[in-house]
Kinemage of the C-alpha trace (Angstrom):
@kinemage 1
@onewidth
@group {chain A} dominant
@subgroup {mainchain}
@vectorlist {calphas} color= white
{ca unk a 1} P 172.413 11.385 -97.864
{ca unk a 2} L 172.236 14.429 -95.889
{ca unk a 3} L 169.914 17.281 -96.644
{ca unk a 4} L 172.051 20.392 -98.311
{ca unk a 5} L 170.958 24.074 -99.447
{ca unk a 6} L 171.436 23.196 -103.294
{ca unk a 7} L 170.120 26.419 -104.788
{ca unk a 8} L 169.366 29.908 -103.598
{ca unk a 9} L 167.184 31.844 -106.441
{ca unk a 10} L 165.707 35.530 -105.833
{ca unk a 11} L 163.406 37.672 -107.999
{ca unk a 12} L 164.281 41.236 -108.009
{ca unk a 13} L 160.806 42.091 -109.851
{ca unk a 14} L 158.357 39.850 -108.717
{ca unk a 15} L 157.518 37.679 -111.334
{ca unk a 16} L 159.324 39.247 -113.824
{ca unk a 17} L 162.235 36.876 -113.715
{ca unk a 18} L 164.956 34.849 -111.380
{ca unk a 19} L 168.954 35.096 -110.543
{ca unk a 20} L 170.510 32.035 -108.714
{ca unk a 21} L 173.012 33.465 -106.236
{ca unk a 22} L 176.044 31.343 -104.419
{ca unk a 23} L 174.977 32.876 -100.901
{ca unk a 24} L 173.416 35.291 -99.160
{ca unk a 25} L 172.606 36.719 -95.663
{ca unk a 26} L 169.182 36.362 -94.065
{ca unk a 27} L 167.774 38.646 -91.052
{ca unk a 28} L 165.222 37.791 -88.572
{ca unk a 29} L 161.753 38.700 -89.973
{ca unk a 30} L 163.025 39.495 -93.422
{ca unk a 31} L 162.830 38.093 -96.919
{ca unk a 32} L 165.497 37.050 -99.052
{ca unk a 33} L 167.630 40.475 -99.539
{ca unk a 34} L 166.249 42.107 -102.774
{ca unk a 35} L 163.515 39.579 -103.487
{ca unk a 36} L 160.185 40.831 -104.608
{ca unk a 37} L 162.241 44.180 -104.266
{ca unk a 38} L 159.909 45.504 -106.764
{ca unk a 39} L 156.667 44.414 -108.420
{ca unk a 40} L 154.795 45.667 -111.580
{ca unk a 41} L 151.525 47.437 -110.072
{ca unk a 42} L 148.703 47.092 -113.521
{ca unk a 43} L 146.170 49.469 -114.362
{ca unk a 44} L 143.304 47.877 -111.803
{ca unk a 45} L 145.364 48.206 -108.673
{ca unk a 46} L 144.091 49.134 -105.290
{ca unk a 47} L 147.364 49.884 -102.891
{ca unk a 48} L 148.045 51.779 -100.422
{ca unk a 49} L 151.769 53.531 -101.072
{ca unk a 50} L 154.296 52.239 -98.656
{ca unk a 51} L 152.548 49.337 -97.800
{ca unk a 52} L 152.817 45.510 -98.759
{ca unk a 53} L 150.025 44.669 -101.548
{ca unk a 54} L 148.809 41.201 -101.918
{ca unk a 55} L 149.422 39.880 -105.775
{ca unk a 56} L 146.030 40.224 -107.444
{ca unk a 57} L 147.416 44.300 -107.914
{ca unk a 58} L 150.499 43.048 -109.934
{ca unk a 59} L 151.263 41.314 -113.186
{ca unk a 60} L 151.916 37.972 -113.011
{ca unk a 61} L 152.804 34.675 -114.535
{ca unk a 62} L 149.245 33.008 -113.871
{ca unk a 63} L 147.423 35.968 -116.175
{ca unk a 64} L 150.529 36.477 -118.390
{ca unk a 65} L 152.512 33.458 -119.042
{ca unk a 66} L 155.225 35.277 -121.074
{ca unk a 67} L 156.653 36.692 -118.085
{ca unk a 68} L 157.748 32.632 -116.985
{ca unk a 69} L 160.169 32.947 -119.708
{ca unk a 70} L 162.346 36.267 -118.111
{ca unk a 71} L 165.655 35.939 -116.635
{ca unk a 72} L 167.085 38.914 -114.176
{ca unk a 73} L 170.105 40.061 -112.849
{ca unk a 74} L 170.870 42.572 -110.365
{ca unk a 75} L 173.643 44.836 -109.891
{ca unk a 76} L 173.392 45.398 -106.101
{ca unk a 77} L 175.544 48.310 -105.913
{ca unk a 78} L 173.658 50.485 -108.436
{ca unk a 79} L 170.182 48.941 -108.116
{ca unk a 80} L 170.485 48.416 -111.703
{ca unk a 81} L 168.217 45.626 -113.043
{ca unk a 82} L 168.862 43.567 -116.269
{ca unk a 83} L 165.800 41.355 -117.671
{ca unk a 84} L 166.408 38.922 -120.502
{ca unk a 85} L 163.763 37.047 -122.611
{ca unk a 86} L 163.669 34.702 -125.876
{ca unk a 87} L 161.518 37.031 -127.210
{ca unk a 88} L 162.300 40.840 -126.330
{ca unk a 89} L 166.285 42.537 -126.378
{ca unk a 90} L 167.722 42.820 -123.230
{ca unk a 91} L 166.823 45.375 -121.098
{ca unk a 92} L 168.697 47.386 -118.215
{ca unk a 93} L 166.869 49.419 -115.876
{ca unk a 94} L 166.596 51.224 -112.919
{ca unk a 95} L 163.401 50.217 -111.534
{ca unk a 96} L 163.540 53.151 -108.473
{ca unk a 97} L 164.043 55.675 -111.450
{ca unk a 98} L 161.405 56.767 -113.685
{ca unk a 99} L 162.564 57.670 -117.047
{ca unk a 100} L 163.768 53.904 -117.002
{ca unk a 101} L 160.605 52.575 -115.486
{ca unk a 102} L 159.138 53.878 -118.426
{ca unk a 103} L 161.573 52.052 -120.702
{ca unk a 104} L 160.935 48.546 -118.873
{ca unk a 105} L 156.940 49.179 -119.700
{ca unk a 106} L 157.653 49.636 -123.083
{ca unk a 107} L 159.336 46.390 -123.163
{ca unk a 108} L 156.990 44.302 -121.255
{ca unk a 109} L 153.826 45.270 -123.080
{ca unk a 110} L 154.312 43.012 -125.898
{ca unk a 111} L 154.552 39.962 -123.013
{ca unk a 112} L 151.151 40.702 -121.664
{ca unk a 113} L 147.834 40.037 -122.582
{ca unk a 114} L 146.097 42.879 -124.187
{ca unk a 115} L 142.419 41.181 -122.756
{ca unk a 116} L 144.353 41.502 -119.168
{ca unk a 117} L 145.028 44.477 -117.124
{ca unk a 118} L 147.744 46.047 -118.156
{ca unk a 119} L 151.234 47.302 -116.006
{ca unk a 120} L 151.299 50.698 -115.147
{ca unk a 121} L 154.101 51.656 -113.325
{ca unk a 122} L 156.569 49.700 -110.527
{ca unk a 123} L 155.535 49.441 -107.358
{ca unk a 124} L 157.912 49.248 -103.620
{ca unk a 125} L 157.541 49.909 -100.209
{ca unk a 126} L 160.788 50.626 -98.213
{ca unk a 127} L 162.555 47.194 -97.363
{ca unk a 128} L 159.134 45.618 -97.252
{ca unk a 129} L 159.191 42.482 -100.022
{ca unk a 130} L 156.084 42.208 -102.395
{ca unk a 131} L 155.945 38.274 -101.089
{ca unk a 132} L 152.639 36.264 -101.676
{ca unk a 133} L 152.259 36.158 -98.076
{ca unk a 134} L 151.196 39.298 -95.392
{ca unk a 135} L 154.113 38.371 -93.572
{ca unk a 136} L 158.123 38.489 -95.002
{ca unk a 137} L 158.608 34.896 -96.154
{ca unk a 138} L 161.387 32.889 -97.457
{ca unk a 139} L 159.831 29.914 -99.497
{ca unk a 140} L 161.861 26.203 -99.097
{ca unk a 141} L 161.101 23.833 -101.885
{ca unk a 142} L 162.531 20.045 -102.349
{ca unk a 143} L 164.425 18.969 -105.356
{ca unk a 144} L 163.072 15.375 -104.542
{ca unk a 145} L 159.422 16.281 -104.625
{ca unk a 146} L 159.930 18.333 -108.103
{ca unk a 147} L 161.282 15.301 -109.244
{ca unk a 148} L 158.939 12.822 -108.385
{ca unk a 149} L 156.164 15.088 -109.308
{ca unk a 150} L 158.032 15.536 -112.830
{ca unk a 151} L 158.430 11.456 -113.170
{ca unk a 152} L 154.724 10.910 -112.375
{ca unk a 153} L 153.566 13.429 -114.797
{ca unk a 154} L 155.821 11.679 -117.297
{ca unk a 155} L 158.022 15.593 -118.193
{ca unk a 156} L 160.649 17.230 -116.913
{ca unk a 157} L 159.242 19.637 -115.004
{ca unk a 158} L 162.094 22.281 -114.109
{ca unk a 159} L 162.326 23.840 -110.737
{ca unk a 160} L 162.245 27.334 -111.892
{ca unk a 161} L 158.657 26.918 -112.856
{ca unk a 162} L 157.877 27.572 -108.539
{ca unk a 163} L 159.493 31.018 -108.359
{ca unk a 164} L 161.231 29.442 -104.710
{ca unk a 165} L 163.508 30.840 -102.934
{ca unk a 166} L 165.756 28.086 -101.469
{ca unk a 167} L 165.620 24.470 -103.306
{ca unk a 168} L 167.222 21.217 -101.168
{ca unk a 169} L 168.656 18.696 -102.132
{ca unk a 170} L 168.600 14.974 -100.132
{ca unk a 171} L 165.330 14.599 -98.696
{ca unk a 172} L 162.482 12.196 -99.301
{ca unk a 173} L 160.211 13.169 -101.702
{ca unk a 174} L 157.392 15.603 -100.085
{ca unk a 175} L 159.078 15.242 -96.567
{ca unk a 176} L 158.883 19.339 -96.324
{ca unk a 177} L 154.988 19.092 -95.748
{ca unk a 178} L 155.796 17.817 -92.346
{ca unk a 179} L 157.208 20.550 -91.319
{ca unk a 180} L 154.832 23.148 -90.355
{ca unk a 181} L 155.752 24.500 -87.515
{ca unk a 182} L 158.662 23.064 -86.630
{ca unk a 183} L 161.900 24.935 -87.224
{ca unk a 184} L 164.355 24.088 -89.568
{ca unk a 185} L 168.675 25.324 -89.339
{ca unk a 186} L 169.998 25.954 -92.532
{ca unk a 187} L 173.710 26.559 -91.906
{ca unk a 188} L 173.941 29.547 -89.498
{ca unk a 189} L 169.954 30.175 -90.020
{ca unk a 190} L 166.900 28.878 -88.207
{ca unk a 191} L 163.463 29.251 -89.908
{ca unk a 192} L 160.068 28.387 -88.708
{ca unk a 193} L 157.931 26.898 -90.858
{ca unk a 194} L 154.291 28.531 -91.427
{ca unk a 195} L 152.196 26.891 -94.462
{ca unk a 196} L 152.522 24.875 -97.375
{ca unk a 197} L 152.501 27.358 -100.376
{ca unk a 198} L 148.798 27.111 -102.266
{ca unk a 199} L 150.282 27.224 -106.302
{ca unk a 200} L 148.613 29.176 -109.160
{ca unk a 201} L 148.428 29.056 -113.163
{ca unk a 202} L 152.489 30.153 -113.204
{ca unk a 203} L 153.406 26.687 -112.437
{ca unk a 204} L 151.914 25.104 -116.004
{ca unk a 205} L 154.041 27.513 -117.773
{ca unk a 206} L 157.528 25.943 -119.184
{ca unk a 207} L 160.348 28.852 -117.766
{ca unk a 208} L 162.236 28.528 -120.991
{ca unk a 209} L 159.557 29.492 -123.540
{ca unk a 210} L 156.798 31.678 -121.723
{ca unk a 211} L 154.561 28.944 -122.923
{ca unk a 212} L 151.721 26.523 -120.774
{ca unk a 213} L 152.616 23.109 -121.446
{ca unk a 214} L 151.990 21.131 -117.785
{ca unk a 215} L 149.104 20.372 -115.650
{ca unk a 216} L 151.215 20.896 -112.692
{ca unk a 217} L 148.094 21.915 -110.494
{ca unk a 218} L 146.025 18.870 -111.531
{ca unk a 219} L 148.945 16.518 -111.080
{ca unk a 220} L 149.493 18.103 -107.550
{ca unk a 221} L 145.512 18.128 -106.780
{ca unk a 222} L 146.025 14.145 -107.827
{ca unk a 223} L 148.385 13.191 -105.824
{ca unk a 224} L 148.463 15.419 -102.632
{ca unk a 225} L 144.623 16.327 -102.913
{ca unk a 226} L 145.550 19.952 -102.831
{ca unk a 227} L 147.563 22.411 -105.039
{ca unk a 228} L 150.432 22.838 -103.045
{ca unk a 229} L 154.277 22.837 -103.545
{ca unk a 230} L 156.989 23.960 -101.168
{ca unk a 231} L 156.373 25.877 -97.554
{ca unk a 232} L 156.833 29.685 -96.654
{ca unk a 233} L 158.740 30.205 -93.864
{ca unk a 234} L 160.120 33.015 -91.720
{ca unk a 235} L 163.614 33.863 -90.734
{ca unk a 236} L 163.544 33.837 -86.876
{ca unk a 237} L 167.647 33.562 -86.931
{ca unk a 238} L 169.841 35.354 -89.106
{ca unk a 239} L 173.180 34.646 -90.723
{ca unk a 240} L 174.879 33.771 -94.487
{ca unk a 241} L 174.069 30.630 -96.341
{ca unk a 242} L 175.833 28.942 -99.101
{ca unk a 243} L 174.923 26.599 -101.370
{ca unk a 244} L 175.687 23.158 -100.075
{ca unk a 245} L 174.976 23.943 -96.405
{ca unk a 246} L 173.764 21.304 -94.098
{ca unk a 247} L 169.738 21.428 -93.989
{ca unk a 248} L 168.665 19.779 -90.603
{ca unk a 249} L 165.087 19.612 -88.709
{ca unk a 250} L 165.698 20.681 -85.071
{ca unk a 251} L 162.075 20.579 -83.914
């Protein structure tokens, strides 16, 4: 079978939920357009405005696993965000606006800890993505290895529990941790390959009900003998991809 692009996702708000999109167009040294857009600065943050901040200085599904559970969708054209959850109304928002900022805190309280530090205001710097890593990734995840994590495990362990970016479809199970640094095309893009992506306390959290209900990390510490899941990579050339491109190694 040959290796296709079978799901793009992208997270407006950083970990304050996911959109799947049918394509999009990647640039050289850029994250996906409009993910990690945004991110929820809390009350203990340390950042310097108008730079990228690493994630300890934002909430987050591994301290508040409520936030698993939000779904997001983003009107490009007015930067107009709408977050969905089983247990709050739906909200609509302009995150770059204040008055509404204020409106999305009041809605995301009741989803966070109160023993955790708690969000104060949203945070973004120019086009720069709030990504996990210092440099603008794109994360590539494999369909195969969810699912043969999920079957050893003994659950159905969905995909959205990883937060990725671009999910493929037709590989080997786990044959994506052979691929730092080599480059990989996905239809008119090339990416290179940096690191295997180091998971956190998000991942035992089931997407659909806010709730932790896996050991993902000690099932992935068993098996691999690290907690790791998908690679970052970086976009070294541009163009649009689909779902259901061809996915192909070419060093």
């Amino acid at each position: 079978m040959t290796a296709r692009l079978a799901s793009i996702q992208r997270h407006p708000l950083k970990s304050h939920g996911r959109e799947t999109l049918a394509g999009v167009a990647l640039s050289p040294g850029a994250a996906l357009p409009w993910d990690r857009r945004w991110a929820v600065a809390h009350e203990a943050a340390r950042i310097e405005d108008g730079a990228w901040a690493p994630c300890q200085n934002f909430s987050r599904g591994s301290k508040a696993p409520a936030l698993m559970a939000i779904n997001a969708a983003l009107d490009e054209a007015t930067a107009t965000l709408t977050l969905t959850h089983p247990d709050r109304p739906a909200l609509s928002f302009r995150p770059d606006d204040a008055a509404d900022t204020a409106r999305f805190l009041d809605w995301v309280r009741p989803l966070s800890p109160a023993d955790r530090a708690q969000p104060a205001r949203i945070y973004s710097a120019a086009d720069l993505a709030m990504t996990d890593t210092d440099y603008q990734s794109v994360s590539i995840l494999s369909l195969a290895s969810n699912a043969d994590l999920g079957a050893r495990m003994g659950v159905d362990i969905s995909p959205l529990r990883w937060r990725g970016n671009l999910w493929l479809e037709g590989l080997a199970p786990w044959t994506e941790r052979d691929w730092i640094g080599k480059t990989v095309r996905i239809g008119e893009t090339v990416l290179a390959v940096e690191e295997n992506i180091v998971r956190c306390l998000a991942t035992t959290a089931n997407p659909a009900t806010g709730e932790r209900d896996a050991d993902t990390l000690g099932a992935l510490k068993a098996l691999l003998g690290a907690q790791e899941f998908g690679v970052y990579a970086k976009v070294i050339e541009g163009g649009p991809i689909r779902q259901g491109d061809r996915v192909e190694v070419i060093e």
